[in-house]
C-alpha positions as CSV (number, residue, x, y, z in Angstrom):
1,X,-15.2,5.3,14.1
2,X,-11.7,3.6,13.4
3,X,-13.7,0.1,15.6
4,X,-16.2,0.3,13.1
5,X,-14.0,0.4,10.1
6,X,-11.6,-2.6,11.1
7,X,-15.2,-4.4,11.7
8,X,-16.4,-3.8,8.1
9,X,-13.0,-4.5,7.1
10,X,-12.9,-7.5,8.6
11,X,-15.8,-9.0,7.0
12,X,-14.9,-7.9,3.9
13,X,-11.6,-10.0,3.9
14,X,-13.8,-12.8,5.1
15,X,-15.2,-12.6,1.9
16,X,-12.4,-11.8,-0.1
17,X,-10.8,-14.9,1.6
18,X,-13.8,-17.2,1.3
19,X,-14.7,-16.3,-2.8
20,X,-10.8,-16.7,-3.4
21,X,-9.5,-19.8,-1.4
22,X,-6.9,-20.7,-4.1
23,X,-5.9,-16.9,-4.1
24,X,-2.1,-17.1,-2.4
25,X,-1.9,-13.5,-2.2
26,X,-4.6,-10.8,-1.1
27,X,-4.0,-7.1,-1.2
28,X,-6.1,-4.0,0.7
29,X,-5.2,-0.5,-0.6
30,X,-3.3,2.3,1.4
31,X,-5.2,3.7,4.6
32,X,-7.3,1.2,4.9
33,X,-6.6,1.1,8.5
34,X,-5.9,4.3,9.9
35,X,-4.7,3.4,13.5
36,X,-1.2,2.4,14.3
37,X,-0.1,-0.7,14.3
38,X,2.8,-0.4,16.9
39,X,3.9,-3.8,18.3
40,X,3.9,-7.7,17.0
41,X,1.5,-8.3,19.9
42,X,-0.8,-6.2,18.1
43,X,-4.3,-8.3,18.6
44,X,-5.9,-7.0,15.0
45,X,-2.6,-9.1,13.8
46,X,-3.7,-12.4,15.3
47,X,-7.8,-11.4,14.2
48,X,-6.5,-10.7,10.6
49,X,-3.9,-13.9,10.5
50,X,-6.9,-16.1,11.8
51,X,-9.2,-14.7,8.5
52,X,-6.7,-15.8,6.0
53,X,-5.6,-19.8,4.7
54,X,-3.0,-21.8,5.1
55,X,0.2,-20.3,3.9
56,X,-1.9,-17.3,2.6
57,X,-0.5,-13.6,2.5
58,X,-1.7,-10.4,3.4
59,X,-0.8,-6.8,2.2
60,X,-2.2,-3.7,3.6
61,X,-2.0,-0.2,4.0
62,X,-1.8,1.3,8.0
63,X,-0.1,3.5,9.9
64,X,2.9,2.7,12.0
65,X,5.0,4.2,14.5
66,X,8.2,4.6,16.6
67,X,8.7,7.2,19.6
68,X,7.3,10.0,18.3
69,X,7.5,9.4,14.6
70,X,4.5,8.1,12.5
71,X,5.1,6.5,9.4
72,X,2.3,6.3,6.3
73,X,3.2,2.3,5.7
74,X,2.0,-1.0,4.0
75,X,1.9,-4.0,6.3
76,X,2.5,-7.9,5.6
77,X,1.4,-10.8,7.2
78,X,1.2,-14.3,6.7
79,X,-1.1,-17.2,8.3
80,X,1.9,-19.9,9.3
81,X,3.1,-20.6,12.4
82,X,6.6,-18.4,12.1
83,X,5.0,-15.6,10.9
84,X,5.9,-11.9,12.0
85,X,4.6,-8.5,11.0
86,X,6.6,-7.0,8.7
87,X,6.2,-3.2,7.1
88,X,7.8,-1.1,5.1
89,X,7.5,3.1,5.6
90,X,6.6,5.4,2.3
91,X,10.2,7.2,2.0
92,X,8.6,9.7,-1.0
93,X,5.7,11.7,0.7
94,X,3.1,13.9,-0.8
95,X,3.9,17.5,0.1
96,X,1.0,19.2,1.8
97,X,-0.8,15.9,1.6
98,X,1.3,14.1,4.0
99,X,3.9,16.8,5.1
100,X,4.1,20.4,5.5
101,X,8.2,21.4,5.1
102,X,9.9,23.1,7.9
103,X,6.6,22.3,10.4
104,X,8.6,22.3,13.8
105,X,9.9,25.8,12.9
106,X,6.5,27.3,12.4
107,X,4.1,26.0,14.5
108,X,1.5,28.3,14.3
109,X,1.2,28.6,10.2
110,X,1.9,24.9,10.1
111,X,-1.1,24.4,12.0
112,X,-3.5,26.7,9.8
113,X,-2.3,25.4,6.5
114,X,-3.2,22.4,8.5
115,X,-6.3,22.6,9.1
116,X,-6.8,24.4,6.0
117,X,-5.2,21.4,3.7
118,X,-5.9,18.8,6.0
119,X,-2.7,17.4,5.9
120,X,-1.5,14.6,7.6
121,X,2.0,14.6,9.8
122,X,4.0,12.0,8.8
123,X,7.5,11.3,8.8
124,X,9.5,9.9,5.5
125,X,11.0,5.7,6.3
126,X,14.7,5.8,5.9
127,X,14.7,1.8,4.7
128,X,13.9,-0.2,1.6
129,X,12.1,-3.5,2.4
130,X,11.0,-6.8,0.4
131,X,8.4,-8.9,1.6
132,X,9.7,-12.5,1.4
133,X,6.1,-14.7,0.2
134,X,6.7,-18.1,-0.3
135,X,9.7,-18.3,-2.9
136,X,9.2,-14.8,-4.4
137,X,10.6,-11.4,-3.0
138,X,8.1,-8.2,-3.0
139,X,9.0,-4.6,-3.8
140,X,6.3,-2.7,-1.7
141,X,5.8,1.0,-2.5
142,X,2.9,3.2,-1.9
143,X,1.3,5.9,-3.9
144,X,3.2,8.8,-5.3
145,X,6.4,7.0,-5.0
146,X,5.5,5.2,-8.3
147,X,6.1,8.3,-10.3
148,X,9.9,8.1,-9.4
149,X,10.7,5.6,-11.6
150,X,14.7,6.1,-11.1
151,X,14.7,5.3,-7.9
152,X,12.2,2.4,-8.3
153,X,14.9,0.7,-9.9
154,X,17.3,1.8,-7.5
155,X,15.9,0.4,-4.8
156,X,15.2,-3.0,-6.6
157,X,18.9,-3.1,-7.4
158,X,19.7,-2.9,-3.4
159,X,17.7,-5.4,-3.2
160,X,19.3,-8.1,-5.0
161,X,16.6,-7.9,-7.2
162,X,12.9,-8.7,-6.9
163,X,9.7,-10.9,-8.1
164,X,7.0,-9.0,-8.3
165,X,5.8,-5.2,-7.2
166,X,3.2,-4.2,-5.3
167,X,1.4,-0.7,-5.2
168,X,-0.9,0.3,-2.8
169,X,-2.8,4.1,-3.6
170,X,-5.6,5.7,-2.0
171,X,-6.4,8.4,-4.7
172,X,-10.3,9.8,-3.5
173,X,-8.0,13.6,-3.6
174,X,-8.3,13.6,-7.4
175,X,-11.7,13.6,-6.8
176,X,-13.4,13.8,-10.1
177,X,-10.5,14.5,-12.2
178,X,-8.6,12.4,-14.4
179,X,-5.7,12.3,-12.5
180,X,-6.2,9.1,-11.4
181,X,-6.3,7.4,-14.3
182,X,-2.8,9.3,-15.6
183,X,-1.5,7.9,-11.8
184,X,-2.5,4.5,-13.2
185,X,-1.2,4.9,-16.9
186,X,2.5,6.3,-15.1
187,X,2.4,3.0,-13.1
188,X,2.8,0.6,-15.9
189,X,6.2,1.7,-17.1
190,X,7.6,0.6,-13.8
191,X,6.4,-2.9,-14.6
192,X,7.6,-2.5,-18.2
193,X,11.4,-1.1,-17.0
194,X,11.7,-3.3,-14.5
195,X,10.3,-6.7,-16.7
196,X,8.0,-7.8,-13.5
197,X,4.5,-8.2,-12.6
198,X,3.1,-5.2,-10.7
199,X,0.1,-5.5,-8.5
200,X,-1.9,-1.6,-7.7
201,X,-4.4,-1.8,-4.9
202,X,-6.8,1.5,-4.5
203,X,-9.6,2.1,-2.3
204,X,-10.9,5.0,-4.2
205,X,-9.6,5.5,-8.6
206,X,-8.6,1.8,-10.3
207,X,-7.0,-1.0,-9.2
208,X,-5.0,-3.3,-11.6
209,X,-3.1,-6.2,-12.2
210,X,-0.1,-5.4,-15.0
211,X,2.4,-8.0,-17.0
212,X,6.5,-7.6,-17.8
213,X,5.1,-6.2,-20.7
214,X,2.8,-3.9,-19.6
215,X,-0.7,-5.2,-20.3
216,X,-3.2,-4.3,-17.8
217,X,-6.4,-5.9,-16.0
218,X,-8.4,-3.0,-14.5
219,X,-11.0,-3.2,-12.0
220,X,-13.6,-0.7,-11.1
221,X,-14.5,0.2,-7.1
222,X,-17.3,-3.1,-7.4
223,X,-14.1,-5.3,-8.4
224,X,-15.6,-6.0,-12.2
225,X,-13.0,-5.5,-15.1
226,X,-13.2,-3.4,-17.3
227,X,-10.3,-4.0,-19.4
228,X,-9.0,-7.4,-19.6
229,X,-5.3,-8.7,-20.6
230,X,-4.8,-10.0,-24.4
């Protein structure tokens, strides 16, 4: 019931929004809505720019799209009166998770590992984005692509350099492993290399705020922390 979830959504930004009026910057995690976003006429954009502040961002995970492509992306908004919708497109996807390689040529099979895998069909962005908020610059990159720490810094550099990072994850596949904790712990050296804050945004695992140095708040799935900066 994709109406349903943008309702509860919604009125969980309200709240996020009301409990944290000072708060310049609020984050939602990867998926969190799963239909595309596909034009700036888009009327969710206008229902979630009218939740937020004054001069307040929003980063959030969707899906967005372009002829036939769909693209696994993180969205950005702001509530000021120039504001557009700007989005950057996961370049590093998960194979079998969110690809099947050489799909087109095999139909059939790539239809039962499909099903079988449940894998979603998206296509890889081609272009490196930073969100301009206020008088900082954003890197925004999503899930698995913070294990390619190489490229992290790559992209920075292309840049011109950045303020702080941003991570959105939806890790519920781990399921009861502890692969979501190691998918935190490999986070923080990309705020450590790169000497910047790094913001990680889950909807299922641990969501975190990190320093230049690499010490961590973490919060659990109720927002409490559970381990707190020095």
């Amino acid at each position: 019931d994709t109406t349903g979830t943008f309702a509860v959504v919604s009125e969980q930004l309200k709240a996020a929004v009301l409990e944290n009026k000072e708060a310049q910057l609020i984050v939602l995690p990867e998926s969190i809505f799963v239909p595309t976003f596909k034009t700036e006429e888009d009327v969710r954009l206008t229902e979630l720019r009218s939740m937020l502040n004054k001069n307040q961002g929003l980063v959030f995970g969707c899906n967005t799209a372009e002829g036939q492509k769909t693209y696994n992306s993180m969205g950005f908004i702001q509530n000021v009166p120039s504001d557009h919708f700007a989005f950057y497109r996961k370049q590093k996807l998960l194979l079998l998770g969110e690809y099947l390689p050489l799909m087109k040529y095999t139909p059939r099979l790539a239809e039962k590992i499909s099903q079988l895998t449940h894998t979603n069909e998206f296509d890889a962005g081609e272009k490196s984005v930073a969100f301009s908020f206020n008088e900082f610059k954003v890197l925004p990159f999503i899930c698995i692509e913070s294990m390619y720490g190489l490229w992290v810094a790559k992209i920075n550099h292309e840049l011109n350099d950045t303020d702080l990072l941003i991570n959105i994850t939806e890790d519920g596949w781990f399921g009861t492993s502890k692969a979501s904790a190691l998918h935190l712990n490999a986070l923080v050296f990309r705020a450590i290399e790169m000497r910047k804050p790094l913001i990680r945004c889950v909807n299922v695992g641990y969501s975190s705020f990190t320093n230049e140095w690499g010490e961590e708040n973490i919060m659990d799935l109720t927002g409490h922390t559970i381990h707190q900066l020095n």
